[in-house]
N, C-alpha and C positions, 0 to 999 in steps of 0.2 A: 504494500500500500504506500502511495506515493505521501510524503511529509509537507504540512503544510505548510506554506512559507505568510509571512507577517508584515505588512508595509508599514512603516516606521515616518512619522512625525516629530522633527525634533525643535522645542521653541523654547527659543535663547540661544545666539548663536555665537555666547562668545568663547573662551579658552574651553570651559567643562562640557558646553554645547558641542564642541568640537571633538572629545572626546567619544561622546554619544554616537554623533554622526560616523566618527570612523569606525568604533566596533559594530555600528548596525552594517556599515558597506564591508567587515571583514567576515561576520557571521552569514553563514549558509543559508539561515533561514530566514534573513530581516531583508529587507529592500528599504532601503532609505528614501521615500519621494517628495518631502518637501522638510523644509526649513520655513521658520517664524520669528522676526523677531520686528520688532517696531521701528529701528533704525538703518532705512536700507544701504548703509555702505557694510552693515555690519552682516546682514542677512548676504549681499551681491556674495561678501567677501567670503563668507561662509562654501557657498554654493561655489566659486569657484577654487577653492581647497580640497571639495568632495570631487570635484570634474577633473582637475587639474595636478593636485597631490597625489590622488584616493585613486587614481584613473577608473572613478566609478560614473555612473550615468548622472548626470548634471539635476538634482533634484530643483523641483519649484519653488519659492520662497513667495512667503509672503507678511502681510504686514501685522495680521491677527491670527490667532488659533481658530475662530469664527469662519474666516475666509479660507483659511484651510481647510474645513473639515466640511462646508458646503461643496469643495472645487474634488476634491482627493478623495480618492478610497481607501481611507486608511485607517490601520487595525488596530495600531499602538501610537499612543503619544507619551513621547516623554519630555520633561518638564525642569532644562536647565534654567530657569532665570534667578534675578535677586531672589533671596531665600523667600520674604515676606509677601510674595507672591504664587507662592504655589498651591497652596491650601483653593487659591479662587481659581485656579487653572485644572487643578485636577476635577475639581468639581464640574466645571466644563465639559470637561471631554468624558469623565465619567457619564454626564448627564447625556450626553451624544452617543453613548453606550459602544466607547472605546476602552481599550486595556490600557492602563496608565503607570509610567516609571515615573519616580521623584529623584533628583540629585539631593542627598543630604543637603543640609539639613531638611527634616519633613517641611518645616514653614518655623516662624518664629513666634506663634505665639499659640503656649495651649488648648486655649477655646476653641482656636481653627482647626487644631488639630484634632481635637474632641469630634470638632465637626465633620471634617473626613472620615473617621472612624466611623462617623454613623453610616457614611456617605458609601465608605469601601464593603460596609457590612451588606449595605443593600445592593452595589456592585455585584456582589460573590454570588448573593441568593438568583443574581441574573448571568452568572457565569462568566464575570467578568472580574479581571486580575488587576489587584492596586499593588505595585512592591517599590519598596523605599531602594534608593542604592545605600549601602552597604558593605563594598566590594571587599572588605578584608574579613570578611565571614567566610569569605570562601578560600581566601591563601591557602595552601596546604598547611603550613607552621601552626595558622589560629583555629583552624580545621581537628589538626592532631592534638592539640590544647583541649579542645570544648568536648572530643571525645573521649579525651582521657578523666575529664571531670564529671563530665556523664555516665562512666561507666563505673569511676566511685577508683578509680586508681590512683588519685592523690590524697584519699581518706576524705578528713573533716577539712574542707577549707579554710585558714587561718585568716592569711593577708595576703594584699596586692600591691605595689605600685605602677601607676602609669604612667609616664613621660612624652609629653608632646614637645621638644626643643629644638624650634622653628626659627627658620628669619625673614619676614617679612621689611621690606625697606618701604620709607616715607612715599615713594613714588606709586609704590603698591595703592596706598590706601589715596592716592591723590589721584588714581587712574578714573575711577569713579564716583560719581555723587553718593553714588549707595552705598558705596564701600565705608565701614565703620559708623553706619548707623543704627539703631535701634530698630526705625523701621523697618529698614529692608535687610539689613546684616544680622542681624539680632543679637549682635554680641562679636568681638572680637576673634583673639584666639584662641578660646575655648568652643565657641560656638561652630565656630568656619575650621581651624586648622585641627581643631581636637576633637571632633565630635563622634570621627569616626572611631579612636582611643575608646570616649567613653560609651558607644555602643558595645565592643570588645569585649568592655569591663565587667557591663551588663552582663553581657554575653555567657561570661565568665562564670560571676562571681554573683547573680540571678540580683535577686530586687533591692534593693537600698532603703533604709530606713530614716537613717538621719545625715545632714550635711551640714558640714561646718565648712566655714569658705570665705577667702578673702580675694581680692583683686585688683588690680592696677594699672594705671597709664602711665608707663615710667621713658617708652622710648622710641616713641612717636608724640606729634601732635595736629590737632584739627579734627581728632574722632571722637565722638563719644562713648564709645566702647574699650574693652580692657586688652592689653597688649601682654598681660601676664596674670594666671588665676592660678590658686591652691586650694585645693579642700581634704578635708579628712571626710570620710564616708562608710558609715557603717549598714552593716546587709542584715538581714533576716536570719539567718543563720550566724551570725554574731562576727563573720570577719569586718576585718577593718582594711579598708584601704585610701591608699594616697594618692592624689591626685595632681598632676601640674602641667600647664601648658602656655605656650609661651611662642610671641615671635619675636620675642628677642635674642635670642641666641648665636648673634652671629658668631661666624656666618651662614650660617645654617647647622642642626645636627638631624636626631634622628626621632622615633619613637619607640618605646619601648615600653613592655609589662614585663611584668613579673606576678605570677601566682606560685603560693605558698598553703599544702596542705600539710598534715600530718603522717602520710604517704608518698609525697610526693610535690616536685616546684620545676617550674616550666617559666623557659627567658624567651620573649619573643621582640628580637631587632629588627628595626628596617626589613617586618613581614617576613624574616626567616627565623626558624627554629635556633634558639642560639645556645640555648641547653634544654634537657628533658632529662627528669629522673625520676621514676615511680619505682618502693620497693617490691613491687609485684616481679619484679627482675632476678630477686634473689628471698626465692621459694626457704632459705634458712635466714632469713632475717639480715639485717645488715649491722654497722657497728655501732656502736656506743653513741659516737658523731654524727652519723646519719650520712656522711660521705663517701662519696660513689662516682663513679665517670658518669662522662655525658652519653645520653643513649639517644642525641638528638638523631643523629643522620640513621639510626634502624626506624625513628617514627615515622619520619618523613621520609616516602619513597622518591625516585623521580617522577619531576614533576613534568608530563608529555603534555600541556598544554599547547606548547610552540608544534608541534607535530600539525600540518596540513590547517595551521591555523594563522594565516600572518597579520598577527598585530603583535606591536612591539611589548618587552616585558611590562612597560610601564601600566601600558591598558589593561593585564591580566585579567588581574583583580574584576574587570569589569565587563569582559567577558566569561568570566566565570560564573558570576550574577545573570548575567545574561542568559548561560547555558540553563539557570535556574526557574531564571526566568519565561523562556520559551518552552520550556518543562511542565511548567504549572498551567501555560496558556494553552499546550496542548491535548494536557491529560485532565483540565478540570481540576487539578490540586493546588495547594497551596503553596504560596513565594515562599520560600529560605526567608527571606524580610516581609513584613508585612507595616500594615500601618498602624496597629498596638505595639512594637519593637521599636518602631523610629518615634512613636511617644513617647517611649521609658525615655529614650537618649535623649530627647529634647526637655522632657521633664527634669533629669539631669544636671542638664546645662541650668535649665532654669533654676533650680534649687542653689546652684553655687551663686549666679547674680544676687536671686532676694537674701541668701547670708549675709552675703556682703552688706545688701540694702539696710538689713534689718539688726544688722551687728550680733546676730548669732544665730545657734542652729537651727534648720530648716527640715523640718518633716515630710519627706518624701513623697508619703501616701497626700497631705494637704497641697500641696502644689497637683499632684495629680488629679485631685478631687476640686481644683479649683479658686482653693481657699483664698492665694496670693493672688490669682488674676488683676487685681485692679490697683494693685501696687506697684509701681514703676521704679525700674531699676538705676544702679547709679553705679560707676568704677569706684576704685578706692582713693583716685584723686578728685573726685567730684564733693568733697567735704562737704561743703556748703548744700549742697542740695539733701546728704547722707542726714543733717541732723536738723532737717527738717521732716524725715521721714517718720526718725527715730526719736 
């Protein structure tokens, strides 16, 4: 039986949009046919990177998701633009009873997201697929991590840390209006560069309870948003973990977890396995210490992704989602990401801003529930506004 193939809508057509476009024209079963974005040098320029890069068929651009979906037969849209716009776009093309990808972050602001969720639920009962990207669910390294904690081989999960240590430069955030604000960015680099860290952690280390969290604008200016955030974060199961993320770090470094069980702790760098040790290894127990070699390169096999598949490492991650993706559109099942998953993570995010806002802990389950909605956030240089809140 012949495989159905998927025609691809992609709106927002700038660096991440480009992304999208090139694994829809590198996967077998996508066709890329139109591009959207509201500024046509930025849509031309798009479409002629797909024709002229991609040496794929020159997709149609246009200036609305509306005008596309009147003009195009198309099955899937996915939804690169500023963050604070997505939540009203998925709904769109949802409503037009198309499949829908989101670029992290889901949108910026919980209610919207609340609201999707009602929105993907009644999607699904019509057979149609809402999935968040999330590409590092799928790495093999964080892959061989969540299955070893699922299968109960690191024991009781104690602790975590995660490291996001980025460098974003003044140019960055001056490249656009959106960029570093509340509206449409919905937080600096916690929000944008770390989010997909804190999905991970989730991922990981399951639901969070309480957050404690500070942040700051220490080196950049002109944004409203924080350029450096820390939290302590404690889960349902009683681990604790540490959180920080950062674009300040020139000149750039790297990301990194760490999970810590009472069986077992797993290093995941720059999305590869960088140690793995569970004592399931050694059926007589281990030493007094607890110290063992690394058993990373037995977890993680090769990885034949690059096999008949040409897109560069970078995009892996994204067609691997992808591969998850057309998975779930074709069998009626459900996305690897969904849009309750890319809630926790934004809930997350959210939870370390109102710490900071409110100058202490922040209860997980109330941010999700709501509670903070209408409380407006502040960086840790924005004093003046902080003790007003507070």
């Amino acid at each position: 039986m012949t495989e159905q193939n998927f025609n691809v809508a992609v709106v927002g057509t700038g660096i991440i949009g480009r992304v999208h476009a090139r694994v829809s024209v590198a996967h077998p079963r996508l066709r890329l046919v139109a591009l959207v974005d509201p500024v046509e040098s930025q849509r031309a320029g798009a479409a002629d990177y797909v024709e002229r890069q991609l040496g794929a068929d020159r997709p149609a651009v246009y200036s609305s998701l509306a005008d596309a979906l009147a003009d195009q037969d198309i099955d899937v849209v996915v939804i690169g633009t500023p963050s604070g716009t997505h939540v009203e776009l998925a709904e769109d093309a949802v409503l037009a009873g198309k499949h829908v990808v989101i670029e992290k972050p889901l949108d910026v602001s919980m209610q919207r997201a609340h609201r999707l969720g009602d929105a993907a639920a009644d999607a699904r009962r019509r057979g149609l697929v809402v999935s968040v990207i999330s590409q590092h669910r799928f790495d093999p390294a964080n892959a061989a991590v969540a299955g070893a904690i699922r299968n109960g081989r690191f024991g009781r999960l104690t602790s975590a840390t995660a490291n996001v240590s980025w460098y974003r430069s003044q140019e960055y955030y001056d490249s656009g209006d959106w960029r570093g604000t509340w509206e449409l960015d919905g937080g600096g680099a916690l929000m944008n560069q770390g989010v997909h860290t804190v999905d991970l952690l989730l991922h990981f280390m399951g639901t969070p309870v309480q957050v404690f969290a500070h942040t700051a604008l220490l080196g950049h200016t002109g944004i409203e948003v924080e350029d450096v955030a820390g939290a302590l974060v404690t889960f349902e199961s009683g681990a604790i973990a540490t959180l920080l993320a950062t674009t300040n770090a020139f000149p750039g470094m790297s990301t990194r977890i760490e999970v810590h069980g009472s069986q077992g702790s797993a290093v995941v760098e720059r999305d590869q396995l960088a140690y793995f040790h569970a004592a399931d290894a050694h059926p007589e127990g281990t030493s007094a210490s607890g110290q063992a070699g690394n058993q990373a390169s037995r977890e993680v096999g090769d990885d034949d992704l690059s096999q008949g598949r040409p897109t560069p490492e970078l995009f892996a991650g994204h067609y691997r989602q992808y591969d998850d993706i057309v998975r779930a559109i074709s069998t009626g099942g459900e996305p690897g990401v969904g849009v309750a998953d890319a809630t926790k993570a934004l809930a997350l995010v959210r939870s370390v801003y109102l710490s900071q806002s409110t100058g202490g802990p922040v209860s997980f389950a109330d941010v999700m529930d709501g509670v903070y909605d209408d409380l407006p956030v502040v960086t840790g240089s924005d004093t003046a506004k902080m003790e007003e809140l507070v």
